[in-house]
N, C-alpha and C positions, 0 to 999 in steps of 0.2 A: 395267373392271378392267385392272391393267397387269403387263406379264408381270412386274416382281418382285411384285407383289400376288398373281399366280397360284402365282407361284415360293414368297413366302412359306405359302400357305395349302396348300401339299401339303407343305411340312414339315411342318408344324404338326398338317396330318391324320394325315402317316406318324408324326411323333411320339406323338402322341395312340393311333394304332393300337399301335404298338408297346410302349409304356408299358401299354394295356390288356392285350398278351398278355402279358408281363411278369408281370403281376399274377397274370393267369389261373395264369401257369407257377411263381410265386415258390411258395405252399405244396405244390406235387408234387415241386416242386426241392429245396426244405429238406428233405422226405419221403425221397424220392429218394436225398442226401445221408446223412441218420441213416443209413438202410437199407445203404447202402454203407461207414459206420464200422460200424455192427455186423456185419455180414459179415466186415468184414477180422479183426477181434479176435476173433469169436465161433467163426467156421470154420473150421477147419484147411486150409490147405492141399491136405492128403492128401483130404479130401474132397469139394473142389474136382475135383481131380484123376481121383477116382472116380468121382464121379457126371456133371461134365459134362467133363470132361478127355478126351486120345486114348483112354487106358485103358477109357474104357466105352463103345467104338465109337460109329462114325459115328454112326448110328439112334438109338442106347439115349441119348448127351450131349444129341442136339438134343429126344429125347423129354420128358428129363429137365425141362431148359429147358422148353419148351414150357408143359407142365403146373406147374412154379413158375410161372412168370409168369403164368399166368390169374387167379387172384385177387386179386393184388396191385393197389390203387387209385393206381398211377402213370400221369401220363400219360407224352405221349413224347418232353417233356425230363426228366423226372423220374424218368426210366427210364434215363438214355444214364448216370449214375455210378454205378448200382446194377452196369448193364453191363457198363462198363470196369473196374469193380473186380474183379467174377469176371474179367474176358479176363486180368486183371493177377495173377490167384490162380493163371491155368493153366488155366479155362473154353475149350475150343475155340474159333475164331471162326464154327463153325457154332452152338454153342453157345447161345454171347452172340449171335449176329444171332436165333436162337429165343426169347430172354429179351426182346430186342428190341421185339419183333412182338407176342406175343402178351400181354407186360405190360401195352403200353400202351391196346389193342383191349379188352379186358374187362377186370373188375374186379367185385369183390363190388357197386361201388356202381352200377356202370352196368348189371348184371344188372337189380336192381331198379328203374333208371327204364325200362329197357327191357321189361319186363315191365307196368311203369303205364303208361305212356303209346302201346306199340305193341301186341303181341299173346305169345299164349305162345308160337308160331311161330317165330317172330326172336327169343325170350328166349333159347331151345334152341338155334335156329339162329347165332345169335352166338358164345356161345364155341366150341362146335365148329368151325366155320370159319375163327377167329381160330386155334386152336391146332391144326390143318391145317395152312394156311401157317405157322404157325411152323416147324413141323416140316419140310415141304417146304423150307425156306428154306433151313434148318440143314442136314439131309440135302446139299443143293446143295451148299451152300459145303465142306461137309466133303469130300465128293467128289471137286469142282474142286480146291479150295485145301488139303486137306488133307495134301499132299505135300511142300510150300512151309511151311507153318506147323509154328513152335516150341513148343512146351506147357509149355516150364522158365518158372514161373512169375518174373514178374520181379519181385525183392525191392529195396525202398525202404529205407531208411536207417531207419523205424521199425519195418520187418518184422525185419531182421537184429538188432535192437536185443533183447534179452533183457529177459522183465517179471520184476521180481523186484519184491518189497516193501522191501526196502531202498534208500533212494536214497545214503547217504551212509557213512561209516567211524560217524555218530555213532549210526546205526541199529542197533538190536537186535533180533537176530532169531530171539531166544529166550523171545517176547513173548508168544507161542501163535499156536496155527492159525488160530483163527477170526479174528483180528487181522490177521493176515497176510495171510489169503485176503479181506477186506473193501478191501484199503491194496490189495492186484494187482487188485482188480476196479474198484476207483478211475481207477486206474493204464490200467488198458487199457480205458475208457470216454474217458477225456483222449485216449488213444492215437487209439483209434477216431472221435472230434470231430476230431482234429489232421488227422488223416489225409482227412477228408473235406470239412474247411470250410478246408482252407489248401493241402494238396499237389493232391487233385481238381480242387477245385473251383477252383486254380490253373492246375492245366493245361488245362480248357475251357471260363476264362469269356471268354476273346476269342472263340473260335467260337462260342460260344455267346448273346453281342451282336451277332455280324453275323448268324446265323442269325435273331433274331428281329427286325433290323431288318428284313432283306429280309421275314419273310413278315408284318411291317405294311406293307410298301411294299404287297405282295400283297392283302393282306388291304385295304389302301387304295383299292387301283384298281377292285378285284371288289365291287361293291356286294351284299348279302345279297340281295335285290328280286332280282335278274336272275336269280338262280338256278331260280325256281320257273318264272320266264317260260318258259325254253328248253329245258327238260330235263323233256319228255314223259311219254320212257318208249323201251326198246331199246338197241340196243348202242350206237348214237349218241351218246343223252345219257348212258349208263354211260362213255363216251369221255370226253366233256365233265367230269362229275361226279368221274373218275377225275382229268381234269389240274386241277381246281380244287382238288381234296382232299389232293392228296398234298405241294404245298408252303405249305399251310395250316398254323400252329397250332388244334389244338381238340382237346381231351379227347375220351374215350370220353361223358362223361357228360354236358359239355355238347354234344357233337353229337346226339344223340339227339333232346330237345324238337326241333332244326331237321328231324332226320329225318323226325318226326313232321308236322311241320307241312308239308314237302315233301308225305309223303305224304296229308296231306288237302287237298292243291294239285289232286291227280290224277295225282303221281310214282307211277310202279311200284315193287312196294316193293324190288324187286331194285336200281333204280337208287339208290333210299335207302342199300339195302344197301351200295354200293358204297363213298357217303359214310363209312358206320358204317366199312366195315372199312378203308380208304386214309387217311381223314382223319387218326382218332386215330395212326394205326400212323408216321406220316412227317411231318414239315415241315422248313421248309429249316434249321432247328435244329438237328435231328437227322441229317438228310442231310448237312451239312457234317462235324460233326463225327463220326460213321461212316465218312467220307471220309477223313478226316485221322487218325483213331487205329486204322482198321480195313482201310485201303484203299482202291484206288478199284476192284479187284474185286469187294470185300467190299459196295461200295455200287452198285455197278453189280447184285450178285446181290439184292440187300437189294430195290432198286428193280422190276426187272424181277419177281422173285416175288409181290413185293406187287399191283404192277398186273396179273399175270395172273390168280393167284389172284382178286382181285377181282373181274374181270369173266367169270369161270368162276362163283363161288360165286353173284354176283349175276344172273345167269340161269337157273343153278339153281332160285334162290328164287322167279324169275319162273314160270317153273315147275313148283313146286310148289305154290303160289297157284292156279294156272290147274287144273293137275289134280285139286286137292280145290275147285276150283269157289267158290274163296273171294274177296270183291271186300273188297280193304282199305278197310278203316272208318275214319270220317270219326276224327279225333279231336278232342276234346274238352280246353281245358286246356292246362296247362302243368305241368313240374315246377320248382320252388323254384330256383334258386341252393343248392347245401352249406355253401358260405360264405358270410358277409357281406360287401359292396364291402371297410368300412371294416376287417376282418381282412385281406382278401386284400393292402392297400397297406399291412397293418402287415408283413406277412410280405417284400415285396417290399423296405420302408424294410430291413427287417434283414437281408435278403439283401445289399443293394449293398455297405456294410463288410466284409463277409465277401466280397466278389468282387473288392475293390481290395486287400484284402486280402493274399489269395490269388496275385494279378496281382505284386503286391508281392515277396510273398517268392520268389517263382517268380523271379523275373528281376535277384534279388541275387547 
């Protein structure tokens, strides 16, 4: 073979990788997106403000966070405009880095495979530990950075923009209330779409193409095989497990079946643990653009919490395993795909228009 034949066939893999995360990422992103229009229209500001804002101290905003984001089924690009939209409400950036972490790590639906296919140990043990370092994270950053950070929430050209049921001189608006109140909830659902599939998702879908080119390059070179090969068990392969995971895409939900399958490799299930909680929580998607709309403290704190926390919790686990005398069970099986291939490349087809889109109006 000749090096452009080599040359060609790792594009072709990196493409191929990356197109598949894409897919993976395209229905949590669109999720992700809704979720971020109705916040913007649905929530006041003022409550933004309160509940994760400076107003409701350090501890009490990132707790807040924290605890939202645990059930929410985003993963952790599907999470980064839900994010940005509170930091943009007036969310502190301890806040939003707790919304961050702990959205993407659990979810009601990764509760449940993690309860089928692992143990009720790690079912219990997952969100608690995910919404742990969320909050550690938050606490940090509010700490550090919260002397330097602005909390006037910053208003857009839609924000400022006043919803009224009337659009024109020809409008009457003597028509009744219930009419009225139907036409303004029209009105600021459009508002809420506008604002999420053109101004958003304007401002981070070039980050958000290089973030996932890079982690199918990642994702290219790191073959799935090698992983069970070399990662034992110890803080070693917790090290290892830690630097594979964290500039990976992978959901909370689909890492899981692989955690499973680690640990019926003869992985500890702490070093599994590691995967579960670093994976879903970071990839270079998400790390970029953290970077870019958040800081490079904000991702430097983002980073360094995630991986301690991780190999803290994950030796814990080792831990607790060891002292109730328990040796992880072989497992059996796999859990389903959520979705179909052929949904997951309808939602990604519909994504791309709305990101050239967006790319579009942005730079007019």
């Amino acid at each position: 073979m000749t090096l452009s034949d080599s040359l060609l066939s790792i594009i072709i893999g990196v493409a191929a990788e990356s197109w598949g995360l894409f897919e993976e990422a395209a229905p949590y992103l669109i999720l992700g997106f809704a979720i971020a229009g109705l916040l913007h229209v649905l929530v006041p500001d003022e409550k933004i403000l309160k509940y994760l804002g400076k107003s409701a101290g350090k501890f009490k905003s990132a707790l807040n966070a924290s605890l939202l984001g645990i059930p929410l089924p985003l993963c952790s690009c599907g999470v980064v405009p839900t994010a940005l939209s509170l930091k943009n409400r007036g969310a502190t950036k301890g806040a939003t880095l707790s919304f961050l972490i702990s959205t993407p790590e659990t979810g009601v639906d990764s509760i449940a495979i993690t309860y089928a296919l692992l143990d009720p140990i790690m079912t219990v043990f997952r969100p608690v530990a995910s919404m742990t370092t969320a909050l550690l994270t938050g606490i940090t950053e509010n700490i550090i950075g919260g002397r330097k950070e602005d909390s006037t929430p910053k208003k857009n050209i839609l924000m400022m923009q006043p919803i009224s049921a009337c659009s024109d001189s020809s409008c009457s608006c003597n028509t009744g209330a219930a009419i009225s109140s139907d036409v303004s909830l029209v009105r600021r659902m459009l508002e809420g779409l506008r604002y999420a599939f053109v101004e958003l998702l304007g401002d981070i879908a070039g980050w958000l193409i290089l973030g996932i080119v890079i982690a199918g390059i990642v994702s290219y070179m790191i073959p799935a095989e090698i992983i069970g090969d070399y990662l034992g068990g110890g803080i070693f392969s917790m090290l290892i497990m830690l630097v594979i995971g964290i500039p990976l895409y992978i959901c909370a939900t689909a890492s899981t079946p692989l955690a499973a399958a680690l640990v019926s490799k003869g992985m500890s299930p702490g070093t599994a643990f590691v995967f579960l909680l670093a994976g879903p929580a970071t990839n270079a998607a998400t790390i970029t653009m953290v970077a870019k709309f958040l800081g490079k403290r904000s991702a430097t704190i983002y980073l360094t919490m995630i991986a301690v926390c991780s190999l803290a919790f994950g030796l814990l686990l080792d831990a607790i395993y060891l002292r109730l005398g328990i040796e992880a069970s072989s497992i059996v099986g796999s859990a389903s795909d959520v979705l179909a291939p052929g949904i997951k490349t309808g939602f990604a087809l519909m994504l791309i228009p709305f990101m050239v889109y967006g790319v579009y109006k942005q730079r007019r």
